[in-house]
Biopython code that builds the backbone (N, CA, C, O; Angstrom):
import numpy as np
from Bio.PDB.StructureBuilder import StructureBuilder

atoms = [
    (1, "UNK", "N", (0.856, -1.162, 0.000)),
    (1, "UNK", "CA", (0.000, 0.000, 0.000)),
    (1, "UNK", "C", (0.908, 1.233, 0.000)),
    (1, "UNK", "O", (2.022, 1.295, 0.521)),
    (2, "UNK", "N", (0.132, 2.412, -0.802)),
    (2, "UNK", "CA", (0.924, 3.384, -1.152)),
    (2, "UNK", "C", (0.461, 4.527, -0.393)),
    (2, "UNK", "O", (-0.745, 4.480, -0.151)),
    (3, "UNK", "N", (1.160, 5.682, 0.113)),
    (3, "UNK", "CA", (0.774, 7.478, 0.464)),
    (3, "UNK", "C", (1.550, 8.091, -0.119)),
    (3, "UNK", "O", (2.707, 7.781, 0.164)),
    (4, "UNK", "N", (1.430, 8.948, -0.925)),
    (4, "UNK", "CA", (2.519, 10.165, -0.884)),
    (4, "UNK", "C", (2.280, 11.227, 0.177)),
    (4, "UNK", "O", (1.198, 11.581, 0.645)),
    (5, "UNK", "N", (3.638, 11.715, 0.499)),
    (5, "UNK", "CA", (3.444, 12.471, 1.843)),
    (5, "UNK", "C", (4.502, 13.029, 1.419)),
    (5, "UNK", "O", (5.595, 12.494, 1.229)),
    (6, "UNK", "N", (4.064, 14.613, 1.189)),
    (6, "UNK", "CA", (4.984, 15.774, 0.614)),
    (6, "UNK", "C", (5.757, 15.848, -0.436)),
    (6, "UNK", "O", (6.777, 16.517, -0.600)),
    (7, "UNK", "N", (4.905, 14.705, -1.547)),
    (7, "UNK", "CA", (5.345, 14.754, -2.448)),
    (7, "UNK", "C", (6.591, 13.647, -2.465)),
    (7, "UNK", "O", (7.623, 13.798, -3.120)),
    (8, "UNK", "N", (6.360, 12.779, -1.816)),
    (8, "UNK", "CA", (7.557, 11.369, -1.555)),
    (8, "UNK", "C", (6.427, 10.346, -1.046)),
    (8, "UNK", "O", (5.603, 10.552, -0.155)),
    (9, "UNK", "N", (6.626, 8.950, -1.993)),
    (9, "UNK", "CA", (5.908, 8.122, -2.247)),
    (9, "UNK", "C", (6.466, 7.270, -1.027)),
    (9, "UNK", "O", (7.687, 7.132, -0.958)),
    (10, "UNK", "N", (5.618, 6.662, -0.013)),
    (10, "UNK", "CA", (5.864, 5.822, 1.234)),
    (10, "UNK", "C", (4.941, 4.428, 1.024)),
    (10, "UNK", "O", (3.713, 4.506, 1.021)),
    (11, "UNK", "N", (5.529, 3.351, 0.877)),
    (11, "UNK", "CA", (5.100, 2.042, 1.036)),
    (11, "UNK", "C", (5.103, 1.213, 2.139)),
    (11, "UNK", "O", (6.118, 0.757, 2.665)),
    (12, "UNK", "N", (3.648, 0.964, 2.587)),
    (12, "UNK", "CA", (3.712, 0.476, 4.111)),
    (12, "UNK", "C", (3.034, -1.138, 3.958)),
    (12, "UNK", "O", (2.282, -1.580, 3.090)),
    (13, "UNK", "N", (3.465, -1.622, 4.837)),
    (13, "UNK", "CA", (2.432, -3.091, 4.884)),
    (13, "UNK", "C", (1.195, -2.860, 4.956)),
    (13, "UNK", "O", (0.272, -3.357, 4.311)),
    (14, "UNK", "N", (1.188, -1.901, 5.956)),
    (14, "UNK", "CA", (-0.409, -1.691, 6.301)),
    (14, "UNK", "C", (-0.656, -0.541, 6.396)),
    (14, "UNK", "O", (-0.103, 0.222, 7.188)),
    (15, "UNK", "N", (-1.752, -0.167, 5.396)),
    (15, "UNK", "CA", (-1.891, 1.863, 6.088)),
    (15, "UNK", "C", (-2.510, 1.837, 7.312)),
    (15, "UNK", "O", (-3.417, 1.099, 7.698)),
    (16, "UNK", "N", (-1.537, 3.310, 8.271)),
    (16, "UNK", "CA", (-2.238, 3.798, 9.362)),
    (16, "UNK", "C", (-3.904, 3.395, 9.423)),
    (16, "UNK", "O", (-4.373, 3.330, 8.286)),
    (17, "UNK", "N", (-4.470, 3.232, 10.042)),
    (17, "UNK", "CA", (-6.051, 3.392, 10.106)),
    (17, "UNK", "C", (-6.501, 4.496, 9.846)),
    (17, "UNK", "O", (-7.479, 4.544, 9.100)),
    (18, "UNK", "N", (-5.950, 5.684, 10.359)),
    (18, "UNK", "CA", (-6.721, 6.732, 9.998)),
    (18, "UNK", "C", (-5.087, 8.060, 9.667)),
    (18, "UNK", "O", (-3.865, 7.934, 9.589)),
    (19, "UNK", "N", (-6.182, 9.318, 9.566)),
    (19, "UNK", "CA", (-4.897, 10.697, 9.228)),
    (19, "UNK", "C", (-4.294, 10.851, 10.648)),
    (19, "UNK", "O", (-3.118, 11.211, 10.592)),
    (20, "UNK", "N", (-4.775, 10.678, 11.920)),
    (20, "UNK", "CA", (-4.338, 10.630, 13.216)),
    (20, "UNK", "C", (-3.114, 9.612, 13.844)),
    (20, "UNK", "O", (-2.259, 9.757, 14.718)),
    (21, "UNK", "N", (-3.458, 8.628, 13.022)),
    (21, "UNK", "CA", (-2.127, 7.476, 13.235)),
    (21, "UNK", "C", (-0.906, 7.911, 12.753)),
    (21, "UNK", "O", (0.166, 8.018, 13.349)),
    (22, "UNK", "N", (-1.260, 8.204, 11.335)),
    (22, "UNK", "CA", (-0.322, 8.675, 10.308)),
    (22, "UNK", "C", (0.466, 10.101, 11.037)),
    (22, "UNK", "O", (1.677, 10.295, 11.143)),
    (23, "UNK", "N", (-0.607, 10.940, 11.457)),
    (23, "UNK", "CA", (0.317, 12.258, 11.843)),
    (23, "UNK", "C", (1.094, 11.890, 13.205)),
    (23, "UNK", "O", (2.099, 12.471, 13.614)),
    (24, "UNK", "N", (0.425, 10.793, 13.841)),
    (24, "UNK", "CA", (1.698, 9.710, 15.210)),
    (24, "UNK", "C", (3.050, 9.394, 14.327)),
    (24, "UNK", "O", (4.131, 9.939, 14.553)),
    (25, "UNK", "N", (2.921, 8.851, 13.741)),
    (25, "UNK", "CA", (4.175, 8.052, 12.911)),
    (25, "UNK", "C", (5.431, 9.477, 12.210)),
    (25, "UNK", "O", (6.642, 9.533, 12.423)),
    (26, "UNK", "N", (4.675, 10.339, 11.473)),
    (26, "UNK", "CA", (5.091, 11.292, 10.791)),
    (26, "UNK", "C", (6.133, 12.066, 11.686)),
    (26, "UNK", "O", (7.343, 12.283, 11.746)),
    (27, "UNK", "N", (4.759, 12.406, 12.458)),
    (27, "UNK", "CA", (5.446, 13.950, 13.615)),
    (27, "UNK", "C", (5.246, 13.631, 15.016)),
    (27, "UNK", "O", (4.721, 14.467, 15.751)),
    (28, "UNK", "N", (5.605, 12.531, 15.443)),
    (28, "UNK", "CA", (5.664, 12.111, 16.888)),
    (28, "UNK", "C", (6.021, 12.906, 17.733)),
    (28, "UNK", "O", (5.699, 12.614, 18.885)),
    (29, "UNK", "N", (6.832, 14.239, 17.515)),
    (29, "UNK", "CA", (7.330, 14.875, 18.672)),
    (29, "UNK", "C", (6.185, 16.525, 18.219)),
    (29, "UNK", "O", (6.226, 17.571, 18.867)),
    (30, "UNK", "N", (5.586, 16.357, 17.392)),
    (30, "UNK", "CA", (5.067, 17.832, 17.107)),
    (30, "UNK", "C", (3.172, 17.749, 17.724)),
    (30, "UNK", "O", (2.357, 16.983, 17.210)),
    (31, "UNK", "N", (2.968, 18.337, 18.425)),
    (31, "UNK", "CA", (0.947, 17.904, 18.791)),
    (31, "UNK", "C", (0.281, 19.661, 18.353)),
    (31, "UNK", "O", (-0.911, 19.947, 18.239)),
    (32, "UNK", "N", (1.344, 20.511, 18.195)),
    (32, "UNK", "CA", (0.704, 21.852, 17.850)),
    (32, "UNK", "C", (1.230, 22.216, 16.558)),
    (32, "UNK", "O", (2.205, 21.513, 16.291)),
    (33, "UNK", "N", (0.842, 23.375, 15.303)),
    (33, "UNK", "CA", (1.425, 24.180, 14.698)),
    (33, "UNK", "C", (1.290, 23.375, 13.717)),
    (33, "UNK", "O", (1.955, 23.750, 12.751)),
    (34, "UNK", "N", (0.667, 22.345, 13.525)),
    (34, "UNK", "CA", (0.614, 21.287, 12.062)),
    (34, "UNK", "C", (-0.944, 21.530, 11.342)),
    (34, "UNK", "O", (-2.080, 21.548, 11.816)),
    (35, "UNK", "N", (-0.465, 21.684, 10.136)),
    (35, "UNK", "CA", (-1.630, 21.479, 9.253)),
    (35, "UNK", "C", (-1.535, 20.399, 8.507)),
    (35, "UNK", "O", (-0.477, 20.035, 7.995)),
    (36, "UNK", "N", (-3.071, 19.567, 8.340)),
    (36, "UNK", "CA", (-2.737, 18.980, 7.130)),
    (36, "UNK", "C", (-3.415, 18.216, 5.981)),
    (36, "UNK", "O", (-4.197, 17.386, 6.446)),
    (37, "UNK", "N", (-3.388, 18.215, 4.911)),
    (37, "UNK", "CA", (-4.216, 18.041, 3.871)),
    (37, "UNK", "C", (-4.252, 16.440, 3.071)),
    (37, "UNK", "O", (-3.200, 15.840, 2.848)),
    (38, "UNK", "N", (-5.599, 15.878, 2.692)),
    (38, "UNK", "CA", (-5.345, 14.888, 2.007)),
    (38, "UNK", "C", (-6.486, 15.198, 0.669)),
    (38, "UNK", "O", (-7.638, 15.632, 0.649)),
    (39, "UNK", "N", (-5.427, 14.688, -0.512)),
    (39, "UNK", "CA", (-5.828, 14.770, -1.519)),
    (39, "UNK", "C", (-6.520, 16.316, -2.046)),
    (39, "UNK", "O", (-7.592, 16.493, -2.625)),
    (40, "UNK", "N", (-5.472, 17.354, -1.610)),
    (40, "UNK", "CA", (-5.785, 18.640, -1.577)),
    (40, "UNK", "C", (-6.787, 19.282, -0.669)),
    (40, "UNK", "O", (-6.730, 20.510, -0.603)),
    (41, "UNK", "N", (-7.652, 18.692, 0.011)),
    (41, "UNK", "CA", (-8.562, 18.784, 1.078)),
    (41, "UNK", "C", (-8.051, 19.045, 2.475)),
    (41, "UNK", "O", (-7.802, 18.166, 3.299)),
    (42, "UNK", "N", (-7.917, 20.383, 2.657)),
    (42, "UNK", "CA", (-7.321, 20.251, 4.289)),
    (42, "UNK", "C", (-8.312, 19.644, 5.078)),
    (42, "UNK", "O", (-9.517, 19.682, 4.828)),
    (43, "UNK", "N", (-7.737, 19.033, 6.119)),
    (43, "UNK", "CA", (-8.687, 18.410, 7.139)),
    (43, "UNK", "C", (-8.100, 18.930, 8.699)),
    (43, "UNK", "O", (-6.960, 18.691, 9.096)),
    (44, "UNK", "N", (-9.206, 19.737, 9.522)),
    (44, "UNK", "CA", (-9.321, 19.944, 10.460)),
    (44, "UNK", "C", (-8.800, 19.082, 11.608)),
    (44, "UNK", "O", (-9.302, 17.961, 11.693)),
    (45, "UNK", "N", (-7.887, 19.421, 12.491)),
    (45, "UNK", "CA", (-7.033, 18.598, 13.469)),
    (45, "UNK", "C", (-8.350, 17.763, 14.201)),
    (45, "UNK", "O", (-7.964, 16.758, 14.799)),
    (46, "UNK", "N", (-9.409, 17.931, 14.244)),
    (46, "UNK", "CA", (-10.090, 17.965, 15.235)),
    (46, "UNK", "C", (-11.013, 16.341, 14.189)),
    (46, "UNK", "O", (-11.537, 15.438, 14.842)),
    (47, "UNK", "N", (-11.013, 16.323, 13.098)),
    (47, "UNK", "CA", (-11.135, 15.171, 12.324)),
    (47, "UNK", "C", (-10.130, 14.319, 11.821)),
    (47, "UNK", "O", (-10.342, 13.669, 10.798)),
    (48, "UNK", "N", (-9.174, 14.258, 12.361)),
    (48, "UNK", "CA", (-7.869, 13.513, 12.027)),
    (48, "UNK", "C", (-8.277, 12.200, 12.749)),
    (48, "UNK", "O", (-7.668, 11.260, 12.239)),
    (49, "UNK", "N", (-8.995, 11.857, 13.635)),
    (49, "UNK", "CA", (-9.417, 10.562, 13.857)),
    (49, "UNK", "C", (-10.689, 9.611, 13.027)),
    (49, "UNK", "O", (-10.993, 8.424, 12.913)),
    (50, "UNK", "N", (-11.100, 10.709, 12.635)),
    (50, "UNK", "CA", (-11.879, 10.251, 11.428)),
    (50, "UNK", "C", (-11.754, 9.601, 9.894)),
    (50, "UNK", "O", (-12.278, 8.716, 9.217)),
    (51, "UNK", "N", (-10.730, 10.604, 9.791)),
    (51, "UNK", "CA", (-10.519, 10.547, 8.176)),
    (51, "UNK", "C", (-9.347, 9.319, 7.597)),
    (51, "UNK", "O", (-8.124, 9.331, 7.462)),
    (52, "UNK", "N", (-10.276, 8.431, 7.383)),
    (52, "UNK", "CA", (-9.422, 7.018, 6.732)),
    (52, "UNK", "C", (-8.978, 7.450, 5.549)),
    (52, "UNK", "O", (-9.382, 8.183, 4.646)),
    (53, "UNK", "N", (-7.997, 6.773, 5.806)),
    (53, "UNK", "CA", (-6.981, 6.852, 4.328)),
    (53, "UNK", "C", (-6.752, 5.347, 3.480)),
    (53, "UNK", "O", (-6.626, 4.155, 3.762)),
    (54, "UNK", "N", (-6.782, 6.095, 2.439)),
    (54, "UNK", "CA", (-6.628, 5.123, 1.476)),
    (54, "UNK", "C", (-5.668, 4.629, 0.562)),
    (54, "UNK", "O", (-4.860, 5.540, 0.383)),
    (55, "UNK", "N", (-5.336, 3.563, -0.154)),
    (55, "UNK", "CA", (-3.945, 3.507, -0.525)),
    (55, "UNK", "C", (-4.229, 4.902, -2.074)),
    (55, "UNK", "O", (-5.221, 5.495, -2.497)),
    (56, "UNK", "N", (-2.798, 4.886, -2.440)),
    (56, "UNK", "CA", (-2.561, 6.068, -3.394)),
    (56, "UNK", "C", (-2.980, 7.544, -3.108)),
    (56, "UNK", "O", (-2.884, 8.391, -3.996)),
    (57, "UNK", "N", (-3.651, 7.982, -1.313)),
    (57, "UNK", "CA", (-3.743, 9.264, -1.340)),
    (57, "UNK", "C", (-2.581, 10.056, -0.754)),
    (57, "UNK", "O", (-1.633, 9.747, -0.031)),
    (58, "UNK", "N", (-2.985, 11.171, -1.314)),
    (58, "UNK", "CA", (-1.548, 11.943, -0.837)),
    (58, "UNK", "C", (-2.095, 13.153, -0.076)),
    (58, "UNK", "O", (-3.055, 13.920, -0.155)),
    (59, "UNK", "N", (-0.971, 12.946, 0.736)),
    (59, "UNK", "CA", (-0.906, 13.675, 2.277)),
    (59, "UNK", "C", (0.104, 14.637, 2.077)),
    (59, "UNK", "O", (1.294, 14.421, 1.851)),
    (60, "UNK", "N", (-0.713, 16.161, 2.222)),
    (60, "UNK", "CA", (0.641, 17.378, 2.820)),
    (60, "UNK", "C", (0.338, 17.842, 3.820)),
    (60, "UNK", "O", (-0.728, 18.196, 4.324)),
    (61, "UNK", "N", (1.820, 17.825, 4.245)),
    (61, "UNK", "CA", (2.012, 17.967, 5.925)),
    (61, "UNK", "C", (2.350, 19.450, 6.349)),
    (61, "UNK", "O", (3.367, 19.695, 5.701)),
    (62, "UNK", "N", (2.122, 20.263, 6.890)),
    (62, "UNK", "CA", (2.894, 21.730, 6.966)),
    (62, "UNK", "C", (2.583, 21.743, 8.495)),
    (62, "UNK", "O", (1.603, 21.532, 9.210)),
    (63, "UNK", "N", (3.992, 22.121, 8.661)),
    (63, "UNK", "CA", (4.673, 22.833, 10.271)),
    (63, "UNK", "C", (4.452, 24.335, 10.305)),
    (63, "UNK", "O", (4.544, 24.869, 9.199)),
    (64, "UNK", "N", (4.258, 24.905, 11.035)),
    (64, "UNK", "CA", (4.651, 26.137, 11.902)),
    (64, "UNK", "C", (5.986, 26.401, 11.663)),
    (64, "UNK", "O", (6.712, 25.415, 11.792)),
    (65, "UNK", "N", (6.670, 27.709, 11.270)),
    (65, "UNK", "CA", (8.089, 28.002, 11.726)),
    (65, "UNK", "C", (7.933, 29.442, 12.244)),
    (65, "UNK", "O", (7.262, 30.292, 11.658)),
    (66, "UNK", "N", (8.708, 29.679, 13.563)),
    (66, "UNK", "CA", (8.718, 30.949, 14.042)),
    (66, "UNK", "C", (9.749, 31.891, 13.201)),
    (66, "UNK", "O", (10.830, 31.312, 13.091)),
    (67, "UNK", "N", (9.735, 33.224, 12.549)),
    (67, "UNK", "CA", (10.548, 33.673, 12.107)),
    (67, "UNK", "C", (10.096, 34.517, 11.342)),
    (67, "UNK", "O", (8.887, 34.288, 11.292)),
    (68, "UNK", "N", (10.419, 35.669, 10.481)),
    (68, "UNK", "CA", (9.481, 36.829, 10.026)),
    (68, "UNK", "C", (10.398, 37.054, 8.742)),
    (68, "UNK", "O", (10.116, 37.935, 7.929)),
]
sb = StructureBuilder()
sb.init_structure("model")
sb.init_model(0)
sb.init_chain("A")
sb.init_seg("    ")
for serial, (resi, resn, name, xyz) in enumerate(atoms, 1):
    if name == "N":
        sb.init_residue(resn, " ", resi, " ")
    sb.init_atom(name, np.array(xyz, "f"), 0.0, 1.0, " ", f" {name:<3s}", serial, name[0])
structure = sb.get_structure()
C-alpha cells in the first residue's frame, strides 16, 4: 500500500487506520502548529481521527516556523 506524503511516495504493509495514526508516525514529537491536507482537502485537526486513508492518497504535511 501506497501514500505520498509531501510529495515522496511511502510504502507500508499496512496503512495507518486513519490521518491521526499517520500524523503519530510522521510527527511524533510535534501535537501543535501542524496542518494537514489529504488529496488537496485540508482536514481539520479535530477530524484527524476520522478521516481514513486510502492507498494512493496523498498527504501534505505543513509545520509552523517561528521567524518573520
Amino acid at each position: 500500500m501506497e501514500l505520498t506524503i509531501n510529495h515522496t511516495r511511502k510504502t507500508f504493509d499496512k496503512l495507518p487506520e486513519n490521518l491521526e495514526a499517520l500524523m503519530a508516525l510522521e510527527m511524533p514529537e510535534k501535537k501543535k502548529g501542524i496542518a494537514a491536507a489529504v488529496n488537496n482537502q485540508i482536514i481539520p485537526q479535530a477530524s484527524w481521527p476520522v478521516t481514513l486513508l486510502k492507498d494512493k492518497d496523498s498527504i501534505l504535511i505543513i509545520t509552523a516556523a517561528q521567524g518573520g
